[in-house]
MIDOSE-1310 file (N, C-alpha, C; in nm, 2 decimals, decimal comma, always signed):
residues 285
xxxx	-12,02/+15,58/+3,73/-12,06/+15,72/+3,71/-11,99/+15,82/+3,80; -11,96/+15,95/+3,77/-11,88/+16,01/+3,83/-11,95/+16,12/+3,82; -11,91/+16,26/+3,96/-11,98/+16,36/+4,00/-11,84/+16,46/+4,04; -11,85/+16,57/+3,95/-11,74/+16,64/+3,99/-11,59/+16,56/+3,96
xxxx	-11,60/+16,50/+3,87/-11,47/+16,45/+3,85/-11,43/+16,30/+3,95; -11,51/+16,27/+4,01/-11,49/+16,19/+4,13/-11,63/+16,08/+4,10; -11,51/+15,93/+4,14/-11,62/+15,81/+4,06/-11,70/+15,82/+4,14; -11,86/+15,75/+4,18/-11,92/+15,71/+4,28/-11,95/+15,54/+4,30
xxxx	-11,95/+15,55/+4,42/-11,89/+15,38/+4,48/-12,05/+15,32/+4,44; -12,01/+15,19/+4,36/-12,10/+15,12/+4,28/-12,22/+15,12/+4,38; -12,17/+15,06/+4,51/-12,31/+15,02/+4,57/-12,42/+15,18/+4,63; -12,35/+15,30/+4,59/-12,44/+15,40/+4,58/-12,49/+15,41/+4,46
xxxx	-12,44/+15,43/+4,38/-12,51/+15,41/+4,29/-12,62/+15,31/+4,27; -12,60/+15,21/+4,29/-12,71/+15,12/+4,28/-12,83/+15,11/+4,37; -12,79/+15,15/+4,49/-12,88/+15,19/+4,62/-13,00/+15,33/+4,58; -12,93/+15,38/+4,48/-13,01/+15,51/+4,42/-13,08/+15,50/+4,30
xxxx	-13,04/+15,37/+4,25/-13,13/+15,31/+4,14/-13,23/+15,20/+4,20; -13,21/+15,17/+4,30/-13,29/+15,07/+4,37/-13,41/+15,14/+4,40; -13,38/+15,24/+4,48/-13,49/+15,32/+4,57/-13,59/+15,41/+4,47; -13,53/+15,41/+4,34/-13,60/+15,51/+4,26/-13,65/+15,45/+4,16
xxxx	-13,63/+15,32/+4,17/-13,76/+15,23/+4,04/-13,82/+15,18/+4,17; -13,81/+15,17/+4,23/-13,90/+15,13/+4,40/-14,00/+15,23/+4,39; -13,98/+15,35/+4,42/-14,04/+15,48/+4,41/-14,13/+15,50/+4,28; -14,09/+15,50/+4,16/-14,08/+15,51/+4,01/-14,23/+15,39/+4,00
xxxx	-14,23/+15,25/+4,04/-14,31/+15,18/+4,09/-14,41/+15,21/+4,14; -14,39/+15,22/+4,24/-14,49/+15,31/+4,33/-14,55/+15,42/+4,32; -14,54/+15,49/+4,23/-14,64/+15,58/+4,18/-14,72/+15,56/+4,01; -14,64/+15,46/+3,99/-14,70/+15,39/+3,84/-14,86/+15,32/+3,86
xxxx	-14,80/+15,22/+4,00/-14,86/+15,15/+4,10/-15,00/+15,26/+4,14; -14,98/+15,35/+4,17/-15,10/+15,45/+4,24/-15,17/+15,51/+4,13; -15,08/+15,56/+4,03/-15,21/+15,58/+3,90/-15,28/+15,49/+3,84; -15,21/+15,35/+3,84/-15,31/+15,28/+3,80/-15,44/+15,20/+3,85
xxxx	-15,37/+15,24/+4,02/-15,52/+15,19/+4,11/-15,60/+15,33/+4,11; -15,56/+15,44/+4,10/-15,65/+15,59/+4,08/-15,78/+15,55/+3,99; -15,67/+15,48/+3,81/-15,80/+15,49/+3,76/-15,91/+15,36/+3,75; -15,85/+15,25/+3,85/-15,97/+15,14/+3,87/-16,07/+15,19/+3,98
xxxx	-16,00/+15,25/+4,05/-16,11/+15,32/+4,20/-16,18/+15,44/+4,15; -16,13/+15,54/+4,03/-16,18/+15,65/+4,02/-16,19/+15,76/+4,10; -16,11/+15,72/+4,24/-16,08/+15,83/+4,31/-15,96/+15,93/+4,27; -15,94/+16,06/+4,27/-15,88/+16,14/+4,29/-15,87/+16,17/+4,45
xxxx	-15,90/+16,20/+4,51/-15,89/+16,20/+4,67/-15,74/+16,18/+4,71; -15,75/+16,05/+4,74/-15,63/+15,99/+4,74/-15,54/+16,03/+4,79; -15,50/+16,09/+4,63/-15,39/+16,18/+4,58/-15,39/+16,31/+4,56; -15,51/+16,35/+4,67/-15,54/+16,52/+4,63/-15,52/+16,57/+4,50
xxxx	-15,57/+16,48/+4,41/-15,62/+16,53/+4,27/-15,46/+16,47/+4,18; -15,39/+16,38/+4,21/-15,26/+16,41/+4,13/-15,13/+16,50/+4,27; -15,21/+16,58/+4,32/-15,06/+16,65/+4,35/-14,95/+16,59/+4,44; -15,01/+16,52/+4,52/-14,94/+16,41/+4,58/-14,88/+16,28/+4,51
xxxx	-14,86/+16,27/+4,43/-14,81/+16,18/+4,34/-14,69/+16,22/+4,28; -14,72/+16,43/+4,23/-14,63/+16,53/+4,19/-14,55/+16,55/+4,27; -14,60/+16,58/+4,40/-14,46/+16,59/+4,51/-14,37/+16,50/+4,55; -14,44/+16,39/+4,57/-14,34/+16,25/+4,54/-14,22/+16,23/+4,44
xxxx	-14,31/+16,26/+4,32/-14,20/+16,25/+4,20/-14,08/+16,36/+4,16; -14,12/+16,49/+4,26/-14,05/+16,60/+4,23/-13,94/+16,57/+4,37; -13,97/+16,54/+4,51/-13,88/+16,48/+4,58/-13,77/+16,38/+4,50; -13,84/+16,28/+4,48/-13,78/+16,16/+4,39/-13,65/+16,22/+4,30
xxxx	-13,69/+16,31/+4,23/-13,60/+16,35/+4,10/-13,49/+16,40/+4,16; -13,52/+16,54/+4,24/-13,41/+16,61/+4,32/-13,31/+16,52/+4,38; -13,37/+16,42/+4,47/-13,31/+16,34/+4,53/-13,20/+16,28/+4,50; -13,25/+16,18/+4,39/-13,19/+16,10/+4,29/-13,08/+16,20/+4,25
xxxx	-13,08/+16,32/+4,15/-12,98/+16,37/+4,14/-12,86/+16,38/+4,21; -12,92/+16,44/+4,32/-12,76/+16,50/+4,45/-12,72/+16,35/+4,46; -12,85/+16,26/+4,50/-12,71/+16,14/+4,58/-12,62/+16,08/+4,43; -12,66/+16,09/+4,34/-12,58/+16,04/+4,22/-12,49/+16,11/+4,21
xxxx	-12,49/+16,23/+4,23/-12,34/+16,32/+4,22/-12,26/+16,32/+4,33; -12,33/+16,35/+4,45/-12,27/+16,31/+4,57/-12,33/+16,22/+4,72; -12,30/+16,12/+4,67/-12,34/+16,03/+4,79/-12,29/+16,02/+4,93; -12,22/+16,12/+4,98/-12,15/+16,12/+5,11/-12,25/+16,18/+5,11
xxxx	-12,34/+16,28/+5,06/-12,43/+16,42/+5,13/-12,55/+16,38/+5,15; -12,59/+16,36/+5,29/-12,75/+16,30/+5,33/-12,83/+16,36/+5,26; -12,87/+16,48/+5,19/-12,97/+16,53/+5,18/-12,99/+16,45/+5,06; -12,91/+16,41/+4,93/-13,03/+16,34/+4,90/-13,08/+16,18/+4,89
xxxx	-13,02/+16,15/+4,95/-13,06/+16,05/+5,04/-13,23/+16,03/+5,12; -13,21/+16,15/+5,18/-13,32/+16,24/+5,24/-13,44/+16,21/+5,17; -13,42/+16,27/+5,05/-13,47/+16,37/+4,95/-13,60/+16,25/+4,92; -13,47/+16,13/+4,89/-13,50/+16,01/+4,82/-13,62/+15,95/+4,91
xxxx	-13,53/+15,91/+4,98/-13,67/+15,85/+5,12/-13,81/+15,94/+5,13; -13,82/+16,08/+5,11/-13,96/+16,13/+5,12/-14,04/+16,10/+5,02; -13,95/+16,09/+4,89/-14,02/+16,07/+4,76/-14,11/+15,91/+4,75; -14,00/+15,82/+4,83/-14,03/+15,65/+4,80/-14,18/+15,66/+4,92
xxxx	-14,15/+15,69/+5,09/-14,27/+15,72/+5,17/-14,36/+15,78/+5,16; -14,37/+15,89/+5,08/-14,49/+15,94/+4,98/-14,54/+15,85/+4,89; -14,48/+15,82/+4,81/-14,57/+15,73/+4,71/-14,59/+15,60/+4,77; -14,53/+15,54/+4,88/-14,64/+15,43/+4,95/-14,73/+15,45/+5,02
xxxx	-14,75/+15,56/+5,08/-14,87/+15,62/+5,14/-14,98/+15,64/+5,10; -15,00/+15,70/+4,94/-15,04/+15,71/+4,81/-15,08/+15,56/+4,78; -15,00/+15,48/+4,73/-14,99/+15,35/+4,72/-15,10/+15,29/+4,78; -15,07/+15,29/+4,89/-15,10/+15,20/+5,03/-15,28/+15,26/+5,07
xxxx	-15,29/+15,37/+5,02/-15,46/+15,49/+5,03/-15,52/+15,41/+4,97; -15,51/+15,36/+4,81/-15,60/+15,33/+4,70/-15,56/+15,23/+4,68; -15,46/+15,16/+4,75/-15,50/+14,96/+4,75/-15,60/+14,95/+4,83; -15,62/+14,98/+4,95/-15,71/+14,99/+5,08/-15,83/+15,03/+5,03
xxxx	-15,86/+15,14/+4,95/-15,97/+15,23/+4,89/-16,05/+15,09/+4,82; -15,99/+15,05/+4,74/-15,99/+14,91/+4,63/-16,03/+14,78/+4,70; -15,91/+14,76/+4,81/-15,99/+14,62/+4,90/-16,11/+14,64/+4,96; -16,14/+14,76/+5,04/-16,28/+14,76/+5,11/-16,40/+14,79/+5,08
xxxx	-16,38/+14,86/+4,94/-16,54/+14,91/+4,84/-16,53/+14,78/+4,73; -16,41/+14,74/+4,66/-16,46/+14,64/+4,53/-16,47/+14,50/+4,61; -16,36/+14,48/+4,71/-16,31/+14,36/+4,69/-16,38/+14,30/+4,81; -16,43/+14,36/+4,91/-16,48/+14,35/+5,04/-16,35/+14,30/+5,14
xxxx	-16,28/+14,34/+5,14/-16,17/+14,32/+5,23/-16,10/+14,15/+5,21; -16,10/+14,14/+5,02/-16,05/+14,01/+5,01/-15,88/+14,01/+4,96; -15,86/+14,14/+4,93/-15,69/+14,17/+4,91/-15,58/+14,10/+5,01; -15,50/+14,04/+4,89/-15,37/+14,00/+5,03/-15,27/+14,15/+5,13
xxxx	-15,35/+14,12/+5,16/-15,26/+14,21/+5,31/-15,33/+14,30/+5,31; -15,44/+14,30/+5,26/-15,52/+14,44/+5,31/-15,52/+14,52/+5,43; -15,57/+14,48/+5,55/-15,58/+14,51/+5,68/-15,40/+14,56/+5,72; -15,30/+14,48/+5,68/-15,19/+14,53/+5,71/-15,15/+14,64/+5,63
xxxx	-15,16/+14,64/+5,50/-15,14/+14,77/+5,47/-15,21/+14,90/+5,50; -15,33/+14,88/+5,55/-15,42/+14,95/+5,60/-15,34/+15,01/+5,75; -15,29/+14,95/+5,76/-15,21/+14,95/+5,94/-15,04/+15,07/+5,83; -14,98/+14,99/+5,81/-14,89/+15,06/+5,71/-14,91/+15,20/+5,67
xxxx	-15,03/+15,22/+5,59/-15,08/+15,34/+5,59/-15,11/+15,45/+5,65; -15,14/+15,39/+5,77/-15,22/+15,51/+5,88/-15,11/+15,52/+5,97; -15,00/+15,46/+6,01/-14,91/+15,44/+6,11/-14,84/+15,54/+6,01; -14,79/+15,50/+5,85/-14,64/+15,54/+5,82/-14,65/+15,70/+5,81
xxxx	-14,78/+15,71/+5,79/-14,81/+15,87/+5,70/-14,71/+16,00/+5,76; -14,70/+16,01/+5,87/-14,57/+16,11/+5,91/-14,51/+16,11/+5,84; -14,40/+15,96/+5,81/-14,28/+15,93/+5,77/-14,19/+16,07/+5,66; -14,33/+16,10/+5,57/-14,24/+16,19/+5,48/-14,22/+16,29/+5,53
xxxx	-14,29/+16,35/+5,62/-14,28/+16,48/+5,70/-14,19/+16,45/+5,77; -14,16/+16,36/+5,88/-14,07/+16,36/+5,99/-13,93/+16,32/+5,86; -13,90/+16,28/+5,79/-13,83/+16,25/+5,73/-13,71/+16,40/+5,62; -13,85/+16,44/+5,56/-13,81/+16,60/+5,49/-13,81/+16,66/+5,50
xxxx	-13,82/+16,70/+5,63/-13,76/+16,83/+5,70/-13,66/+16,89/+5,74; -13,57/+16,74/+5,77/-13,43/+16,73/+5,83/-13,38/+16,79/+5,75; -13,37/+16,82/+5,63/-13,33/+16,90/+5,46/-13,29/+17,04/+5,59; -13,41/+17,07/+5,63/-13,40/+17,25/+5,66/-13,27/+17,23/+5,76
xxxx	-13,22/+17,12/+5,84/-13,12/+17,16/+5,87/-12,99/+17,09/+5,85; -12,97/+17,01/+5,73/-12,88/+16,95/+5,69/-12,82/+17,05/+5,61; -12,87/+17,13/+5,52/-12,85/+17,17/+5,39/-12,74/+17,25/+5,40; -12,63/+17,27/+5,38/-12,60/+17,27/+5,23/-12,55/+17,10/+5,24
xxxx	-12,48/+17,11/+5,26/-12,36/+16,99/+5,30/-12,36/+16,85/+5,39; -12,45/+16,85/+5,50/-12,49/+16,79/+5,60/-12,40/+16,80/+5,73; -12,34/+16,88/+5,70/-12,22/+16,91/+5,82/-12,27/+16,97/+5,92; -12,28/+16,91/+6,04/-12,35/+16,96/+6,18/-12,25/+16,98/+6,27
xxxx	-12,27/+17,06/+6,32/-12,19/+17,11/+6,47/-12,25/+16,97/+6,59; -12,14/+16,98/+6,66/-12,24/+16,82/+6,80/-12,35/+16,93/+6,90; -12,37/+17,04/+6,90/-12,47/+17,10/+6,95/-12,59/+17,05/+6,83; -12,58/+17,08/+6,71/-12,70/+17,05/+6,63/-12,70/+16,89/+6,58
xxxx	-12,61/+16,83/+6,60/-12,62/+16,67/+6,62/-12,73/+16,66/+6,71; -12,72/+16,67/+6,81/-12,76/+16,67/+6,95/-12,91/+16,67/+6,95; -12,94/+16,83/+6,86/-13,10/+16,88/+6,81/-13,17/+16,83/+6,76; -13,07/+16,73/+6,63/-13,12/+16,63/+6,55/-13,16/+16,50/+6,61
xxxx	-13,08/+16,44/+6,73/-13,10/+16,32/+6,79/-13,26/+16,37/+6,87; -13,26/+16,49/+6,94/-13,37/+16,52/+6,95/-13,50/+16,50/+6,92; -13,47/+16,53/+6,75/-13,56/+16,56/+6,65/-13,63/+16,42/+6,62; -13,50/+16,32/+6,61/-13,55/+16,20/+6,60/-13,59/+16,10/+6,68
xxxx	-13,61/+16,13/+6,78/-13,65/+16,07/+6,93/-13,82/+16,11/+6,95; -13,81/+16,23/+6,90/-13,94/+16,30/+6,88/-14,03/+16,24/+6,74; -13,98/+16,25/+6,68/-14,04/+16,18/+6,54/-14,04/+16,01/+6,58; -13,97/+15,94/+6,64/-14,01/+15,82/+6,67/-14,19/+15,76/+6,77
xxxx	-14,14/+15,93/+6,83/-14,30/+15,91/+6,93/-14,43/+15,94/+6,82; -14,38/+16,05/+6,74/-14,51/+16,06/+6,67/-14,55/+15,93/+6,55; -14,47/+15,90/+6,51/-14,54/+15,72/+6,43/-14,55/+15,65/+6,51; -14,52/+15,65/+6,61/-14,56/+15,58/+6,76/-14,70/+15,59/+6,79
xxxx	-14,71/+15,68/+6,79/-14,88/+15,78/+6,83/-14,99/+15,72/+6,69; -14,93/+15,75/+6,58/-15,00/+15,69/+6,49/-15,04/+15,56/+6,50; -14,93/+15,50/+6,50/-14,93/+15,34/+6,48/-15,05/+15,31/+6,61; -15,06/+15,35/+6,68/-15,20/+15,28/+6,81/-15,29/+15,34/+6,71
xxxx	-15,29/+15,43/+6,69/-15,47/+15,47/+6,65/-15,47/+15,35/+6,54; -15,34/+15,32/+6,44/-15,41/+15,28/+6,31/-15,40/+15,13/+6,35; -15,36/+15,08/+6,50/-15,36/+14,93/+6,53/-15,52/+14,92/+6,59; -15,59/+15,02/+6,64/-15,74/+15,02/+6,66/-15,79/+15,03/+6,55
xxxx	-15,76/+15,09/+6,44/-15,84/+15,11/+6,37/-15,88/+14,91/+6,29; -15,74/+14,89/+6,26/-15,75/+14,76/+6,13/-15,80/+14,62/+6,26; -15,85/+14,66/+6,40/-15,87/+14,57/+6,47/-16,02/+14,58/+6,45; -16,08/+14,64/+6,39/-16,26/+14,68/+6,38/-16,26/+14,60/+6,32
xxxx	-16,37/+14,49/+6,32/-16,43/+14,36/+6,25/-16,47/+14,40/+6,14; -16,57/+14,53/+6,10/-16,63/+14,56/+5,97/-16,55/+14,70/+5,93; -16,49/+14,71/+5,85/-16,43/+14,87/+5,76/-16,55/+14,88/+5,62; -16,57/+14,97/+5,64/-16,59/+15,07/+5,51/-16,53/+15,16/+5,46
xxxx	-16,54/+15,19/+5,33/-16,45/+15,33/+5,28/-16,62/+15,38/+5,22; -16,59/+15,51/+5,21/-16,61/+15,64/+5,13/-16,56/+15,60/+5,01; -16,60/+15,77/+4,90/-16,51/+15,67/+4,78/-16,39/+15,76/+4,81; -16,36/+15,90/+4,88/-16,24/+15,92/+4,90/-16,14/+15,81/+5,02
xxxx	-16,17/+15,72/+5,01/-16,12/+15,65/+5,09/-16,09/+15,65/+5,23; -16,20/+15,68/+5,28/-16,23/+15,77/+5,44/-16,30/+15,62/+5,51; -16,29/+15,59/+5,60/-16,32/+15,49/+5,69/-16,45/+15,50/+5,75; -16,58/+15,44/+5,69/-16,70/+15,49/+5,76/-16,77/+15,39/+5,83
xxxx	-16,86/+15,42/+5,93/-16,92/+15,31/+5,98/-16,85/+15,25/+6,12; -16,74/+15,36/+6,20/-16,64/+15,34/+6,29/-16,67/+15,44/+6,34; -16,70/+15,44/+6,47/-16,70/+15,54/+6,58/-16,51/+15,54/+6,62; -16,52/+15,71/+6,59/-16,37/+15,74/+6,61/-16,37/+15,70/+6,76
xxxx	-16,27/+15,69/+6,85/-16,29/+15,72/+6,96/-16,21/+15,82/+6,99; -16,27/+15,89/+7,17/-16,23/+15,98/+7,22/-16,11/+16,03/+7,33; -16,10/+16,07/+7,39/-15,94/+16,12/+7,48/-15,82/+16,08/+7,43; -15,73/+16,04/+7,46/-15,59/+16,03/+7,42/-15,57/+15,91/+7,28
xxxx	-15,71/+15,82/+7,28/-15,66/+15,77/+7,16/-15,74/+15,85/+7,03; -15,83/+15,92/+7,03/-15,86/+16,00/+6,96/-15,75/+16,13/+6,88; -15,69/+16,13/+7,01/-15,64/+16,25/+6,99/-15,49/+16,20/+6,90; -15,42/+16,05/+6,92/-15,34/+16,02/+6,84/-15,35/+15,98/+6,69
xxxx	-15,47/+16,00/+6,65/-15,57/+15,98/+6,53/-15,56/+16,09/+6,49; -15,59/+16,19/+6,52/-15,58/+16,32/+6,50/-15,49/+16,42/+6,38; -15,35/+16,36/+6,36/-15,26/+16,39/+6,31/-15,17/+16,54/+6,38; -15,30/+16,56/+6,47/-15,20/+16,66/+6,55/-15,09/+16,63/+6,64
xxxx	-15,01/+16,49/+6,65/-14,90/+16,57/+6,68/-14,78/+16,55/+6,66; -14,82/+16,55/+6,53/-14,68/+16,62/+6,41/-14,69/+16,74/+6,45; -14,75/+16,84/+6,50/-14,75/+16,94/+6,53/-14,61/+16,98/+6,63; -14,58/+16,88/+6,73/-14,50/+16,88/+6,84/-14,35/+16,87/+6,76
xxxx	-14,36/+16,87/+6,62/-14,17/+16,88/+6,58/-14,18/+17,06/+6,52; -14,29/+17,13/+6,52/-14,32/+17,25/+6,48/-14,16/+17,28/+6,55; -14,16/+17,33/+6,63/-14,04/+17,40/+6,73/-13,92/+17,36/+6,68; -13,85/+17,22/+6,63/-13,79/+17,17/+6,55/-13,76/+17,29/+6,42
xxxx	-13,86/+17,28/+6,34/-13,85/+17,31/+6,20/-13,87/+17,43/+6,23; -13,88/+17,51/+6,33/-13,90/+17,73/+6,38/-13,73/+17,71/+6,33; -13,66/+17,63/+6,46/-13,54/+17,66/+6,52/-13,46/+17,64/+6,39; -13,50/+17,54/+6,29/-13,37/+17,53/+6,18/-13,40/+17,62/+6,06
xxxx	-13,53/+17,69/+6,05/-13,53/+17,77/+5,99/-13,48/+17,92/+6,07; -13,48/+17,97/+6,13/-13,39/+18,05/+6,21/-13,24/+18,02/+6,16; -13,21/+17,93/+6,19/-13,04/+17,87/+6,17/-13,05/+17,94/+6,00; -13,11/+17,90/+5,93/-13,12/+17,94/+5,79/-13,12/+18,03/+5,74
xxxx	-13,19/+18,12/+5,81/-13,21/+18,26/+5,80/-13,07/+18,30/+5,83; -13,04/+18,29/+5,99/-12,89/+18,32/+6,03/-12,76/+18,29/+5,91; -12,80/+18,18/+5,85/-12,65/+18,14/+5,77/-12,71/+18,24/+5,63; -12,81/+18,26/+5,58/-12,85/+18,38/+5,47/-12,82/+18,51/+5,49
xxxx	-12,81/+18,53/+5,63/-12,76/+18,72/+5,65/-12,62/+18,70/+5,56; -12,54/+18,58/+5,63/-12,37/+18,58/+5,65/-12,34/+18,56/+5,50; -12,44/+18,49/+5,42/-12,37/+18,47/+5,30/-12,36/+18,58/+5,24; -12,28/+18,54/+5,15/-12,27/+18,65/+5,00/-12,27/+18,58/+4,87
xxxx	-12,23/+18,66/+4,75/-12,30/+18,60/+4,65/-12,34/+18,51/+4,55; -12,34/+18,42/+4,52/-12,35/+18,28/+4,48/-12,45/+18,20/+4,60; -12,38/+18,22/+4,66/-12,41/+18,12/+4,82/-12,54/+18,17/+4,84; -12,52/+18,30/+4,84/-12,67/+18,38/+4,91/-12,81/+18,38/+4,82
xxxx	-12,73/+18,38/+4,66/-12,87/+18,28/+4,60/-12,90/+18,19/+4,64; -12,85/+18,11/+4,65/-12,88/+17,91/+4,69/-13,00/+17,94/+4,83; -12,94/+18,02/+4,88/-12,99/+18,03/+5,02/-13,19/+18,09/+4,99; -13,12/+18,20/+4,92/-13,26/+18,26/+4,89/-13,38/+18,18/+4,85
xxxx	-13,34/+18,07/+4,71/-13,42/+17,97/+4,67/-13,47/+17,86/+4,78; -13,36/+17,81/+4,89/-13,41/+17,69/+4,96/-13,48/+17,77/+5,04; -13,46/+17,88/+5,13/-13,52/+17,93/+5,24/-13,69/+17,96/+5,18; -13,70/+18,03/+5,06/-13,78/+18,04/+5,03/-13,90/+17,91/+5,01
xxxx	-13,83/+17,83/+4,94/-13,92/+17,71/+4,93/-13,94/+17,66/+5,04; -13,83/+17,65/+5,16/-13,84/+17,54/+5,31/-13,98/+17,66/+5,39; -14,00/+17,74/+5,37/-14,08/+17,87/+5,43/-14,29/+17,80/+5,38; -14,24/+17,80/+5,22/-14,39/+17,80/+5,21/-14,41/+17,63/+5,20
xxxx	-14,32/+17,54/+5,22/-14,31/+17,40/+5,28/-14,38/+17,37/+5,38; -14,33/+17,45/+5,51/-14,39/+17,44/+5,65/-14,50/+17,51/+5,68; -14,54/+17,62/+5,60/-14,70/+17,68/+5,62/-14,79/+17,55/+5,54; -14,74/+17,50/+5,41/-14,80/+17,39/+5,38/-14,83/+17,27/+5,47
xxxx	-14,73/+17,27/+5,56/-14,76/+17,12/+5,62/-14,82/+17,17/+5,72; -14,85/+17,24/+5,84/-14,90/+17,29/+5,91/-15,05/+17,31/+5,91; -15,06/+17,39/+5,79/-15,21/+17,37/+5,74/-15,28/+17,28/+5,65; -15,20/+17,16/+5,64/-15,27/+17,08/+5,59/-15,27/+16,93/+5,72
xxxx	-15,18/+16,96/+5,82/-15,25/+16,90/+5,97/-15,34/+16,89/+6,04; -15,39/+17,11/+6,03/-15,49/+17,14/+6,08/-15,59/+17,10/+6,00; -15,60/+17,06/+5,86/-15,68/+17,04/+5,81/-15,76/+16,90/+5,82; -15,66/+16,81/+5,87/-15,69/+16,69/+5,86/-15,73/+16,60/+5,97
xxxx	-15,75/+16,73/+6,08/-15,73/+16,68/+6,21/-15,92/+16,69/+6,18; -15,98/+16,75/+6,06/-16,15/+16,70/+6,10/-16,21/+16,79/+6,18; -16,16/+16,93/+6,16/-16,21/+17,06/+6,24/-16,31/+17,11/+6,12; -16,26/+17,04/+5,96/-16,37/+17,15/+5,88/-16,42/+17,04/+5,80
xxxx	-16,47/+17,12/+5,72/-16,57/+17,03/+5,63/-16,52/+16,95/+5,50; -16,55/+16,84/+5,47/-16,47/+16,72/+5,35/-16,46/+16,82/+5,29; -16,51/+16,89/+5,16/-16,48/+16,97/+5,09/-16,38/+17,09/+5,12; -16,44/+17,14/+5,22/-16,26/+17,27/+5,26/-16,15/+17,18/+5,23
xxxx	-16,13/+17,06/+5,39/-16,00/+16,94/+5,36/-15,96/+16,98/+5,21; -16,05/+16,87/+5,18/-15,96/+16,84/+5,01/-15,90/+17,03/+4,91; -16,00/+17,08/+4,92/-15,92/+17,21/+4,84/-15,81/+17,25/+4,98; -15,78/+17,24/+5,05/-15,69/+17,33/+5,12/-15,57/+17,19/+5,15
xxxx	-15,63/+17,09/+5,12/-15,51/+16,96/+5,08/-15,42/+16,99/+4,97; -15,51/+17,02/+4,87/-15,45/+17,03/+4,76/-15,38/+17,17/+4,73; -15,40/+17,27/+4,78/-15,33/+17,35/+4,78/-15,18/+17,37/+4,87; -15,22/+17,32/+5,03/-15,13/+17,30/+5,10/-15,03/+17,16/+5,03
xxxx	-15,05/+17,11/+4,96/-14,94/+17,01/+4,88/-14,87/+17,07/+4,80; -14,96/+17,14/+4,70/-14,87/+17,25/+4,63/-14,77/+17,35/+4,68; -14,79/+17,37/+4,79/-14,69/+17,44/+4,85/-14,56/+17,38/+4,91; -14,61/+17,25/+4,93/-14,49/+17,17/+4,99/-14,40/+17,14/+4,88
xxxx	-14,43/+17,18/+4,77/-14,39/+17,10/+4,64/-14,27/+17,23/+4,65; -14,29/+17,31/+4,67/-14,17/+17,45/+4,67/-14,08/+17,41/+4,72; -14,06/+17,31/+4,85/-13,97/+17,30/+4,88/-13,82/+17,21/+4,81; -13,88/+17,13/+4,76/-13,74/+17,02/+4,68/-13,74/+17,13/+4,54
xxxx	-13,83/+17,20/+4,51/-13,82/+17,29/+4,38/-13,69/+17,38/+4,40; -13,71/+17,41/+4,52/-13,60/+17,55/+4,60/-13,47/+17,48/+4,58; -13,47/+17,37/+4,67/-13,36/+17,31/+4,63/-13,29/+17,22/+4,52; -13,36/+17,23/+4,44/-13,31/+17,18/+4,28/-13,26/+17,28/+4,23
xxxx	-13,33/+17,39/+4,25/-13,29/+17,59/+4,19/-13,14/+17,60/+4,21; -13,14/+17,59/+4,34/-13,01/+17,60/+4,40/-12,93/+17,49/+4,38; -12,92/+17,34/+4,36/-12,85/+17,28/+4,28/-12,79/+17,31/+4,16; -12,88/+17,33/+4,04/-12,91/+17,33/+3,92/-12,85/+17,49/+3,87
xxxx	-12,89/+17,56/+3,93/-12,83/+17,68/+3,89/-12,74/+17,75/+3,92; -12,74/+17,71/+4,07/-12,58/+17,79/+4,09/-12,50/+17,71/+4,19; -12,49/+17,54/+4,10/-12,37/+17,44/+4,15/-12,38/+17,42/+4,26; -12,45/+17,39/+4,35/-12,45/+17,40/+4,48/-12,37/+17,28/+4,52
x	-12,38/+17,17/+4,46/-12,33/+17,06/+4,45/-12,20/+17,02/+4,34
């Protein structure tokens, strides 16, 4: 297959067909445990399944045309991490209400689940400052090695809460698949439970949207569309993910969560949409 006139080396190709019936899987996989569990939850009604698959798509495309360019690469990995997350909610949901915790690997995927959940966040964001091309200056190398030293701590943080968690002898689920009958616990390991602190790459994703903004003054026209579409999508992206942290951290009530889940996913959904615009319409690639 060829992109721009130019072949692409077999083993990309195939790496991009790998990851995307992996993915493609994996959300086939989640609808059909949706409708044995009958939860919507989950998957915040569907929309998290849609974000996955709208990552997924975008993705798939760029690295198929151009596989030297991380982003979609990127793109791909948020789409596949999403839908095991998803995946991994309503297997769990399924082993501890039908099956009584008789599923193989339940408890580990349960661990999987609650540790990986960052992953697509700390993962697709990097977009906001890879984009167009992936070409970094070694000062924003630097930012990035940063970025990702910091995002190692936060699944770090997760992963203890969710290694306390799958160590409790008895689990319950809710039917939104909420863990009941477990005293959360309190100070520092509470607080890694929390989901707050994904919050701590915030400063991260200010700074590369700044950069973005900065490279939107300088462009002109062709370019300065592209710009307009991503920036705009990468904008209502990060108010989405922000407020659906706060949301999750257990400050409001199950019902707020879920509507402001599902809205705050919708919003994230703008972001690979921005960037397909700008693919798709004005050649970015």
């Amino acid at each position: 297959m060829s992109g721009r006139g130019r072949t692409v080396p077999r083993p990309a190709l195939l790496a991009a067909w790998l990851l995307g019936g992996v993915t493609l899987a994996l959300i086939v996989a989640a609808i059909a445990l949706t409708v044995v569990t009958g939860s919507l939850t989950a998957s915040s009604d569907g929309s998290v399944l849609a974000l996955a698959f709208v990552f997924l798509a975008v993705g798939f495309l760029v690295a198929v045309r151009q596989p030297g360019n991380p982003i979609g690469w990127v793109l791909t990995a948020t789409g596949l991490s999403t839908a095991f997350t998803i995946w991994a909610s309503l297997y769990t949901l399924d082993d501890f209400r039908r099956a009584s915790g008789g599923l193989p690997l339940g408890r580990f995927v349960l661990f999987l689940e609650n540790a990986g959940w960052p992953l697509a966040i700390v993962i697709g964001m990097t977009t906001l400052l890879l984009f167009p091309d992936g070409q970094l200056s070694l000062g924003w190398r630097r930012v990035l090695g940063g970025y990702a030293a910091a995002g190692v701590l936060v699944v770090a943080s997760q992963a203890i809460s969710a290694w306390w968690l799958v160590t409790r002898p008895q689990l319950r689920m809710d039917a939104g698949g909420a863990v009941i009958g477990v005293h959360r616990p309190d100070g520092v390991l509470g607080f890694f439970g929390s989901g707050l602190p994904v919050l701590a790459l915030v400063p991260f994703w200010l700074a590369w949207i700044i950069r973005l903004v900065i490279e939107f003054r300088r462009s002109t026209g062709a370019r300065r569309e592209q710009f307009k579409w991503f920036t705009a999508g990468a904008v209502l992206a990060l108010v989405g993910i922000v407020v659906m942290t706060v949301a999750e951290s257990g400050t409001s009530s199950a019902a707020l969560t879920s509507v402001v889940n599902v809205a705050a996913t919708y919003a994230v959904v703008a972001f690979p949409l921005g960037m397909g615009l700008g693919i798709l319409r004005y050649r970015l690639f």
